[in-house]
PyMOL Python script that loads the backbone (N, CA, C, O; Angstrom):
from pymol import cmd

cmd.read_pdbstr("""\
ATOM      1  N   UNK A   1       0.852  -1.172   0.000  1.00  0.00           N
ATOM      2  CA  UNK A   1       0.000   0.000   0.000  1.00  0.00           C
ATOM      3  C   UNK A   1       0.902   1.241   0.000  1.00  0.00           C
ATOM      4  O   UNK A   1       1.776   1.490   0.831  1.00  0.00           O
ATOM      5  N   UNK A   2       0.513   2.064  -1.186  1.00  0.00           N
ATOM      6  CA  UNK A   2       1.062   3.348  -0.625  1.00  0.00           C
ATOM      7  C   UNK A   2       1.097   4.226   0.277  1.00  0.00           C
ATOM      8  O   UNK A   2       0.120   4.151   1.022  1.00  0.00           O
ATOM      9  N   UNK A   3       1.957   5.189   0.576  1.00  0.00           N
ATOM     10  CA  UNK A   3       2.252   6.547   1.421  1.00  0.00           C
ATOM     11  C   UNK A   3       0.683   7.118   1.378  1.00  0.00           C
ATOM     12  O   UNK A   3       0.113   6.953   2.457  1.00  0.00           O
ATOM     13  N   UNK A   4       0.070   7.600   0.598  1.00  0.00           N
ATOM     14  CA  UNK A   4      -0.942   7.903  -0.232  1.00  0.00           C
ATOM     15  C   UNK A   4      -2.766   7.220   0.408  1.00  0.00           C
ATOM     16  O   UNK A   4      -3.810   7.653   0.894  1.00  0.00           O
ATOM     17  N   UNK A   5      -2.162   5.987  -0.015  1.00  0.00           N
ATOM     18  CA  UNK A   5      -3.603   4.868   0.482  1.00  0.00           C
ATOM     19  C   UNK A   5      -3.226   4.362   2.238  1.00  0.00           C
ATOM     20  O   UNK A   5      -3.824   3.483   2.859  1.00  0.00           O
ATOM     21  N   UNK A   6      -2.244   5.089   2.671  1.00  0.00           N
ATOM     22  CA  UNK A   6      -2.348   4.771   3.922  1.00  0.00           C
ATOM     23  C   UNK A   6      -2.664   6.049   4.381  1.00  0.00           C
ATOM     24  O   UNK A   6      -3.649   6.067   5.119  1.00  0.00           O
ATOM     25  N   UNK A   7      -2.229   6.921   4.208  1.00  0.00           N
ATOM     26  CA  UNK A   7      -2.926   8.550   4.658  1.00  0.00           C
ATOM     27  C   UNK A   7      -4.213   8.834   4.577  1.00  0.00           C
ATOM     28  O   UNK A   7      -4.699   9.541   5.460  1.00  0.00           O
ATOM     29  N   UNK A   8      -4.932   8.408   3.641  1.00  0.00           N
ATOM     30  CA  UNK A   8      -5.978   8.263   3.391  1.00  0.00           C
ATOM     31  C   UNK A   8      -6.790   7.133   4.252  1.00  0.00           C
ATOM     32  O   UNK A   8      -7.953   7.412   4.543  1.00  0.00           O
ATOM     33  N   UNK A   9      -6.284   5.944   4.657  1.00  0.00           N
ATOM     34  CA  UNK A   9      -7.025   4.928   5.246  1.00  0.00           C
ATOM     35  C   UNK A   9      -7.050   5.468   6.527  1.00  0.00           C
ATOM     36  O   UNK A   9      -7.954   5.058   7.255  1.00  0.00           O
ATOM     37  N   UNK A  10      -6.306   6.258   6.962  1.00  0.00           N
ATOM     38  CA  UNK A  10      -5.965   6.483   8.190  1.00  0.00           C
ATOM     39  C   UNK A  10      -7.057   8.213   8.432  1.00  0.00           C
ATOM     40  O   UNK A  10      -7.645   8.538   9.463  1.00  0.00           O
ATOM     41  N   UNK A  11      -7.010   8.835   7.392  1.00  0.00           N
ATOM     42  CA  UNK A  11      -8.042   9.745   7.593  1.00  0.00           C
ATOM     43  C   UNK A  11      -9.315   9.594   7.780  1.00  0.00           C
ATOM     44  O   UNK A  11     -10.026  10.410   8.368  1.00  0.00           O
ATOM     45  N   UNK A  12      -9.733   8.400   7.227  1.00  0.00           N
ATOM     46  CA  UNK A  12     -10.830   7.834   6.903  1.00  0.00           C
ATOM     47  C   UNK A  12     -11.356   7.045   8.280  1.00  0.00           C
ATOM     48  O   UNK A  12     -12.510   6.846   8.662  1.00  0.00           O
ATOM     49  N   UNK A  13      -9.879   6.609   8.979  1.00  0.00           N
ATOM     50  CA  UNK A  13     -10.469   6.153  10.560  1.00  0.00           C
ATOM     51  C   UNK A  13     -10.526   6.982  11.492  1.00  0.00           C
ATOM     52  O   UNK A  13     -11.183   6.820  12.520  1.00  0.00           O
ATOM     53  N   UNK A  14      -9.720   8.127  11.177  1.00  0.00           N
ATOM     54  CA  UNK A  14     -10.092   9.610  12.408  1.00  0.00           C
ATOM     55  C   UNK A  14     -11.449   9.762  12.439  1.00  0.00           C
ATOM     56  O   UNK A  14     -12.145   9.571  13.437  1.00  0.00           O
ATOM     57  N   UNK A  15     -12.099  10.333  10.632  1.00  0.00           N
ATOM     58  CA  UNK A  15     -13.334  10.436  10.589  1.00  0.00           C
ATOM     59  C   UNK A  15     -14.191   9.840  10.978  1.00  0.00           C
ATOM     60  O   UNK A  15     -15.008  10.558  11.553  1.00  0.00           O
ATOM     61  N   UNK A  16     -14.517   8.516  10.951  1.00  0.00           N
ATOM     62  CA  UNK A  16     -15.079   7.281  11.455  1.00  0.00           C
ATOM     63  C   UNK A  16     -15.212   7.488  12.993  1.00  0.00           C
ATOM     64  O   UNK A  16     -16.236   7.590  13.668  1.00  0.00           O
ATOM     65  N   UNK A  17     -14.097   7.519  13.312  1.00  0.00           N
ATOM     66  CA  UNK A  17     -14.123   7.658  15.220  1.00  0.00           C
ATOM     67  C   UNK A  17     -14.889   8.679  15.587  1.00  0.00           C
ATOM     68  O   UNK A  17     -15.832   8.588  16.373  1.00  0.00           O
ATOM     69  N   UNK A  18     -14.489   9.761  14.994  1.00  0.00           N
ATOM     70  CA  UNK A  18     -15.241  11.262  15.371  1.00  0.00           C
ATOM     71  C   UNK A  18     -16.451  11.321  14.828  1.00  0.00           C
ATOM     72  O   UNK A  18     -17.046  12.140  15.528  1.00  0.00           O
ATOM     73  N   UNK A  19     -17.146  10.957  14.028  1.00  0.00           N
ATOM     74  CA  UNK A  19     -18.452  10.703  13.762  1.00  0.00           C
ATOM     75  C   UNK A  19     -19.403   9.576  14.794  1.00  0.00           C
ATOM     76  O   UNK A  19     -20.602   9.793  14.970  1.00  0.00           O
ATOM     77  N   UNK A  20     -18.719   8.399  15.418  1.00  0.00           N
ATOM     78  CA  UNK A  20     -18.770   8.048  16.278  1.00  0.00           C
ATOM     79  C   UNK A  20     -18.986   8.563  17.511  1.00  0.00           C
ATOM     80  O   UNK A  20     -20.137   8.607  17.945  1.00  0.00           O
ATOM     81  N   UNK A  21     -18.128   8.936  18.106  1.00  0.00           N
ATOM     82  CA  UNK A  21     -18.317   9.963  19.098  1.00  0.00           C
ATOM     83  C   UNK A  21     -19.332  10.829  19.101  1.00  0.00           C
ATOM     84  O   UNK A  21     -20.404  10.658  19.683  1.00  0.00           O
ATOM     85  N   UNK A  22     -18.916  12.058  18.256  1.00  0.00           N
ATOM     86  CA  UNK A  22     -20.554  12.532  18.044  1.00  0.00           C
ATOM     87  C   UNK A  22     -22.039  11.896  18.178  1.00  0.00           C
ATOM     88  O   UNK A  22     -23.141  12.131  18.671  1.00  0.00           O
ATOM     89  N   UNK A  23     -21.672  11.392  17.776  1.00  0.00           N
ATOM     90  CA  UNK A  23     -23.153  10.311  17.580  1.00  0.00           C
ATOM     91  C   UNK A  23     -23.824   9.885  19.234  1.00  0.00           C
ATOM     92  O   UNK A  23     -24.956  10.000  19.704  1.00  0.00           O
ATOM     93  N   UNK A  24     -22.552   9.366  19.789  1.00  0.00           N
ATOM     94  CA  UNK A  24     -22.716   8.965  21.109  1.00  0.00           C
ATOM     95  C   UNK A  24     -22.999  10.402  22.515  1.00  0.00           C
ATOM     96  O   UNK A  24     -23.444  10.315  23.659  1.00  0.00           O
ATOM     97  N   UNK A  25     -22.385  11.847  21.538  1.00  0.00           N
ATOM     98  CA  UNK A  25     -22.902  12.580  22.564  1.00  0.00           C
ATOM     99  C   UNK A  25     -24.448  13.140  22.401  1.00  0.00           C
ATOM    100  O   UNK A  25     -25.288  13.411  23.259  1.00  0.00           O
ATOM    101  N   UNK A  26     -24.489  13.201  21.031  1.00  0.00           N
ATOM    102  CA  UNK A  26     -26.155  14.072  20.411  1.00  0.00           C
ATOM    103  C   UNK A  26     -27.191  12.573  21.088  1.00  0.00           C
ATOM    104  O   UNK A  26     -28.377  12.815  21.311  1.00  0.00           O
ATOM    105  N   UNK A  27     -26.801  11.488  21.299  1.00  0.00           N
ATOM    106  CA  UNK A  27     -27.783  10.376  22.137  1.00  0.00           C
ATOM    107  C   UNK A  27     -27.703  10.540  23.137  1.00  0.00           C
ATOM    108  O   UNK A  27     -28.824  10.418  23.632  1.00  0.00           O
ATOM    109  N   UNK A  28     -26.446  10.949  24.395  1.00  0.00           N
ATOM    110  CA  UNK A  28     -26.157  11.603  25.533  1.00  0.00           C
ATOM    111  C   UNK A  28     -27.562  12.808  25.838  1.00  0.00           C
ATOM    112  O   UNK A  28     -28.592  12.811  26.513  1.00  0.00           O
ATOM    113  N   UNK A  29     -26.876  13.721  24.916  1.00  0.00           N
ATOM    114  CA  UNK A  29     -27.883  14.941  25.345  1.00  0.00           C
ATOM    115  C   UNK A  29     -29.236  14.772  25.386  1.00  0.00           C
ATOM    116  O   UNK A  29     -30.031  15.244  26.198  1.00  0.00           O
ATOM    117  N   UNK A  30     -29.493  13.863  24.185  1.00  0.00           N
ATOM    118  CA  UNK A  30     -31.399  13.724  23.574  1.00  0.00           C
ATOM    119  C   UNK A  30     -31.328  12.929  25.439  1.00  0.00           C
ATOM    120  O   UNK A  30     -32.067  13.502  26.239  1.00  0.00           O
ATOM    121  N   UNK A  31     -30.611  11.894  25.923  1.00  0.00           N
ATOM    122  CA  UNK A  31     -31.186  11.359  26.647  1.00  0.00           C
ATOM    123  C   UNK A  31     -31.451  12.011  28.282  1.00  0.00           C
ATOM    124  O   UNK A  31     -32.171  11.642  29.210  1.00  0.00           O
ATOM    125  N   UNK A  32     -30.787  12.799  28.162  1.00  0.00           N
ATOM    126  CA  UNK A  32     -30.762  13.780  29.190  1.00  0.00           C
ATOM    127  C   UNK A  32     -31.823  15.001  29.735  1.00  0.00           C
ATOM    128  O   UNK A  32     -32.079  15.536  30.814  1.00  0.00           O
ATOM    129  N   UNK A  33     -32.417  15.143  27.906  1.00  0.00           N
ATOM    130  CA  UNK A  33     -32.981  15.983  27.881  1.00  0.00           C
ATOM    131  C   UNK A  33     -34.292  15.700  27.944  1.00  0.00           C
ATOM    132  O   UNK A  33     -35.220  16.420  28.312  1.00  0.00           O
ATOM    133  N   UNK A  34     -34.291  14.328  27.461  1.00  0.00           N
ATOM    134  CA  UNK A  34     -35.632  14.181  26.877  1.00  0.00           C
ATOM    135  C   UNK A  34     -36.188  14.452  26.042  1.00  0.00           C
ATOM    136  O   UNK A  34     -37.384  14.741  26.028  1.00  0.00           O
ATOM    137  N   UNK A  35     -35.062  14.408  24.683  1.00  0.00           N
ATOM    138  CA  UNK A  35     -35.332  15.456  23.433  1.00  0.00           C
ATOM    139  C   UNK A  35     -35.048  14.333  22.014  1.00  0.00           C
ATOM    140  O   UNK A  35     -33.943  13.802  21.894  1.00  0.00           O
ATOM    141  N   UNK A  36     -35.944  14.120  21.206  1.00  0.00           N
ATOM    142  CA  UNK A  36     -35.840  13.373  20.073  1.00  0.00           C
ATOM    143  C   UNK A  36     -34.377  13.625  19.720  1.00  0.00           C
ATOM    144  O   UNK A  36     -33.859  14.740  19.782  1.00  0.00           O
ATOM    145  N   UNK A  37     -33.643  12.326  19.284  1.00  0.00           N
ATOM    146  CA  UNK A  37     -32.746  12.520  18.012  1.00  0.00           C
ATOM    147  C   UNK A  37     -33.031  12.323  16.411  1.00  0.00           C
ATOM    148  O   UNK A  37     -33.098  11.261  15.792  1.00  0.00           O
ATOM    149  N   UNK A  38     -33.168  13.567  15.958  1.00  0.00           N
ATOM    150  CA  UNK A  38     -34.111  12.714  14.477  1.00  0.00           C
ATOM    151  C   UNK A  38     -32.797  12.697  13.158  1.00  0.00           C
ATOM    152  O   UNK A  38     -31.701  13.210  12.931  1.00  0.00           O
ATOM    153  N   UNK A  39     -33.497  12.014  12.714  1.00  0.00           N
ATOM    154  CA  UNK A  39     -32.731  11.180  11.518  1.00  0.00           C
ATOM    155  C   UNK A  39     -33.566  10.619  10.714  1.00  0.00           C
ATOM    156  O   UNK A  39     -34.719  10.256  10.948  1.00  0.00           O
ATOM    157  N   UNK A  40     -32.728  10.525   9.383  1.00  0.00           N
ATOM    158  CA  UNK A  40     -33.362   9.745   8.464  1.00  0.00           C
ATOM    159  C   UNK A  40     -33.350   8.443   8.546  1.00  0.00           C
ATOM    160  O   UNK A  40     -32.411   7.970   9.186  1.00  0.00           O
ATOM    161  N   UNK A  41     -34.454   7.388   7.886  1.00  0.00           N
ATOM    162  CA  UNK A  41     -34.455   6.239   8.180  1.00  0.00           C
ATOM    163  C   UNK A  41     -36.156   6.231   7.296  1.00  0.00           C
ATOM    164  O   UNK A  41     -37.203   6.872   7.200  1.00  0.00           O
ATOM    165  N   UNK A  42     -35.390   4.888   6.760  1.00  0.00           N
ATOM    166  CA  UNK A  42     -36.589   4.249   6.251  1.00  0.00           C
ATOM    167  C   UNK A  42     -37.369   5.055   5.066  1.00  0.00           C
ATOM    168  O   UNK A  42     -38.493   4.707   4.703  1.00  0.00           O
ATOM    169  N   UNK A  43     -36.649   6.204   4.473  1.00  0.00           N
ATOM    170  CA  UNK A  43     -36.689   7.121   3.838  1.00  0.00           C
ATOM    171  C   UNK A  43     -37.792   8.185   4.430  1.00  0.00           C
ATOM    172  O   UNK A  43     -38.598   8.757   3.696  1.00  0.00           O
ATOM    173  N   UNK A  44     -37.740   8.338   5.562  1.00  0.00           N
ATOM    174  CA  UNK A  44     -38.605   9.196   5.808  1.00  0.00           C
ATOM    175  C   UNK A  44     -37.636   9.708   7.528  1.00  0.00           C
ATOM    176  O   UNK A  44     -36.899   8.983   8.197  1.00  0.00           O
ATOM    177  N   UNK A  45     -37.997  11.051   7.765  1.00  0.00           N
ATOM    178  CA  UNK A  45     -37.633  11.770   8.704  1.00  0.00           C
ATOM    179  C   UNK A  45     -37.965  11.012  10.362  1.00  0.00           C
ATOM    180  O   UNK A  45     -39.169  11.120  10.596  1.00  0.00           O
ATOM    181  N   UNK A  46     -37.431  10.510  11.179  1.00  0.00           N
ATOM    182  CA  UNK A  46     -37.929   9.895  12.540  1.00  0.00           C
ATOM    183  C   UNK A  46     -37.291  10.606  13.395  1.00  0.00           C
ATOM    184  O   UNK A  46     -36.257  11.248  13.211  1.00  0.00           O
ATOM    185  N   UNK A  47     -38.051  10.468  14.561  1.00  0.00           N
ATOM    186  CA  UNK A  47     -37.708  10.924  15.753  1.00  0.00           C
ATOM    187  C   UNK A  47     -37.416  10.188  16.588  1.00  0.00           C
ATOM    188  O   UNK A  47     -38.413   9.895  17.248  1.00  0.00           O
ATOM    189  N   UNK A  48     -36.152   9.503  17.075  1.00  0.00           N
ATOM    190  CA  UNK A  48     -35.866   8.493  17.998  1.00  0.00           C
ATOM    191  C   UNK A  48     -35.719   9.229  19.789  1.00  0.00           C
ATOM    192  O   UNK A  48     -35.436  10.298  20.330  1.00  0.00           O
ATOM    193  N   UNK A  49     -36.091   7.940  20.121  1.00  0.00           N
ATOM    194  CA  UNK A  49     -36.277   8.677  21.404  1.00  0.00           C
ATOM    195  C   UNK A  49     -35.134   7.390  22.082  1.00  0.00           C
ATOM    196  O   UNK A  49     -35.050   6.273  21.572  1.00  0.00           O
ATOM    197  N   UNK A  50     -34.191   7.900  23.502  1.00  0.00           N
ATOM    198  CA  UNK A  50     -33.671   6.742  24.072  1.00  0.00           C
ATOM    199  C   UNK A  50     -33.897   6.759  25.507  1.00  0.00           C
ATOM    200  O   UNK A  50     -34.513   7.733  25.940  1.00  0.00           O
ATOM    201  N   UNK A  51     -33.326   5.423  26.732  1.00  0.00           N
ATOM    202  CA  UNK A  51     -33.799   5.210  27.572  1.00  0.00           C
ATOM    203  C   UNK A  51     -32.457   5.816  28.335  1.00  0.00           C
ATOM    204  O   UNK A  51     -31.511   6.253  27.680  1.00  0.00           O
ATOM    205  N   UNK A  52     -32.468   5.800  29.696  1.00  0.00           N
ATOM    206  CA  UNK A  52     -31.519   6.053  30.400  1.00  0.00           C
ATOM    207  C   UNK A  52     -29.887   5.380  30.503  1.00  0.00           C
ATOM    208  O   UNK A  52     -28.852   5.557  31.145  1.00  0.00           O
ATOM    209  N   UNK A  53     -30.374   4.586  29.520  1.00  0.00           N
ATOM    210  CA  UNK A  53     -29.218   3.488  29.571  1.00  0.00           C
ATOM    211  C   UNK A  53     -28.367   3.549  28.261  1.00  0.00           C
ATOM    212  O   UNK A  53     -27.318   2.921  28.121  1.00  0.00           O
ATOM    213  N   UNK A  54     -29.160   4.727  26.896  1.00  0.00           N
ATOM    214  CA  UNK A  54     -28.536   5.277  25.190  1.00  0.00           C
ATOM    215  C   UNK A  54     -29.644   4.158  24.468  1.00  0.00           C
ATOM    216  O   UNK A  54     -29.485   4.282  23.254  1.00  0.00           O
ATOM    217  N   UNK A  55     -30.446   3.367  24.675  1.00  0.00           N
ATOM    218  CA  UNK A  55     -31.235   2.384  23.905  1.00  0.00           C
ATOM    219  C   UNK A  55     -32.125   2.974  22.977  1.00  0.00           C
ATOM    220  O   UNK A  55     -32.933   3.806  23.389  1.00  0.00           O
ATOM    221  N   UNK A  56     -32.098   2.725  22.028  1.00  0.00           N
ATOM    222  CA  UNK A  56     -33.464   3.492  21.268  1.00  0.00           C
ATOM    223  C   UNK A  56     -35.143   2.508  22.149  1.00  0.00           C
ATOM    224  O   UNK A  56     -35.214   1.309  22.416  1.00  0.00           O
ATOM    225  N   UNK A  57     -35.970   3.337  22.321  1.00  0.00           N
ATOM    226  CA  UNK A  57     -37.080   3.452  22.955  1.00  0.00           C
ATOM    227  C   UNK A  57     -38.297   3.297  21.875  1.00  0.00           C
ATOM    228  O   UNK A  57     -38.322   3.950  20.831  1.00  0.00           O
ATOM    229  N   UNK A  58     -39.376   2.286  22.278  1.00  0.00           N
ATOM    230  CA  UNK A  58     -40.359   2.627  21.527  1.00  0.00           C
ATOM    231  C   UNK A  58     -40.823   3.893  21.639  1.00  0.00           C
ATOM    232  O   UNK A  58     -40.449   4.707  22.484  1.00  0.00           O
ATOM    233  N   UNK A  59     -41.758   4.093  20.666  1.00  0.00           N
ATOM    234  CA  UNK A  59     -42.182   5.646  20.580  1.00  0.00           C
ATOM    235  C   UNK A  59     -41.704   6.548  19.573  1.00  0.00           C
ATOM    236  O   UNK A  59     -42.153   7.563  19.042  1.00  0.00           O
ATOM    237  N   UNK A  60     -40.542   5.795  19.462  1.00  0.00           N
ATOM    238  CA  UNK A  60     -39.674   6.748  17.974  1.00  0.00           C
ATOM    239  C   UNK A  60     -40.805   6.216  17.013  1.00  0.00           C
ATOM    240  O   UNK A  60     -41.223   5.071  16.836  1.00  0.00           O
ATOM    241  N   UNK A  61     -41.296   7.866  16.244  1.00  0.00           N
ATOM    242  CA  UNK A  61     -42.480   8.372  15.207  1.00  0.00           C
ATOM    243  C   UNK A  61     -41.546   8.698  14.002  1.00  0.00           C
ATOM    244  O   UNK A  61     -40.346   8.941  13.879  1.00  0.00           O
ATOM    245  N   UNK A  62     -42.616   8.600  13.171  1.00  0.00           N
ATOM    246  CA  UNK A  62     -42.365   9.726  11.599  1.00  0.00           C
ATOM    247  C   UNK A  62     -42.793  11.308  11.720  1.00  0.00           C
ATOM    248  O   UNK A  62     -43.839  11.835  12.101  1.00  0.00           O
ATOM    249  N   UNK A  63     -41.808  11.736  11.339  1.00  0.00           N
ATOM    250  CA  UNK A  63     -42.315  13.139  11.454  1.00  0.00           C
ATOM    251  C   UNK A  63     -42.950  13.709   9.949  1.00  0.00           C
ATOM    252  O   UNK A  63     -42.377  13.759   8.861  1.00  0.00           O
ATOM    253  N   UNK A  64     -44.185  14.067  10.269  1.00  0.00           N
ATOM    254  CA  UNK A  64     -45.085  14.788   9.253  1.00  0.00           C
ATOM    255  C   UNK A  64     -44.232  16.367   8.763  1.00  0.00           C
ATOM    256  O   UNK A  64     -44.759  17.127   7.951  1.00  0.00           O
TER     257      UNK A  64
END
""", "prot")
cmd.dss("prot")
cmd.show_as("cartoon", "prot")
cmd.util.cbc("prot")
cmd.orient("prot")
């Protein structure tokens, strides 16, 4: 592998991690708050909701 395709593989796992992370704090906050995390899914807009523990929760809707 090149200089090149390893700089790149390796950017590609920073990004990965840090999108990760993120992910794990915007579920932090929603769960804290008591505040939907919405996202796409299923081709349509949802509102996930989680439990005290980061679980997605029934109750996650489609948003009109």
């Amino acid at each position: 592998m090149s200089d090149d395709q390893c700089k790149k593989n390796e950017l590609a796992n920073l990004a990965d991690e840090a999108f990760l992370d993120a992910s794990k704090q915007v579920i932090d906050i929603a769960r804290r708050t008591g505040t939907p995390v919405i996202v796409w899914r299923d081709g349509a807009i949802k509102e996930l909701y989680y439990d005290s523990k980061g679980n997605e929760v029934a109750g996650n809707r489609h948003v009109d």
